[in-house]
C-alpha positions, 0 to 999 in steps of 0.5 A: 538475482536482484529483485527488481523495484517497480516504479511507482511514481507518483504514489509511495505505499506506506505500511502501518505496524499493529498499535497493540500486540495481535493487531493487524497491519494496515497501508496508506497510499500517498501522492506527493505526500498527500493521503489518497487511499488508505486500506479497508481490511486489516492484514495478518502481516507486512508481506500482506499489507505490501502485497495489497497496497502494491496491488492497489498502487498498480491500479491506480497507476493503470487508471482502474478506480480513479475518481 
């Protein structure tokens, strides 16, 4: 079974590692490689991160939190 790629065009999500051992991930949102929205609370691991910044992603695609 093949895990399907949601299409998130124009908006990629970039996960940003800990700086330091025992620090939290953090992700950006970026459109044409411009930052629109980056994360707000720190996650305990990069499936975290991922899982929250699609989330977020998916919002903005369906229009909900656009300024």
């Amino acid at each position: 079974m093949t895990d399907t790629i949601p299409n998130t065009h124009p908006y990629t999500l970039e996960i940003l590692p800990p700086k330091a051992e025992g620090a939290s991930y953090q992700w950006a949102i970026r459109r044409s490689g411009k930052l629109v929205q980056r994360s707000d609370r720190s996650l305990t691991s990069e499936a975290k991160a991922h899982e929250n910044g699609m989330a977020q992603i998916e919002k903005l695609l369906s229009g909900v939190g656009e300024r």
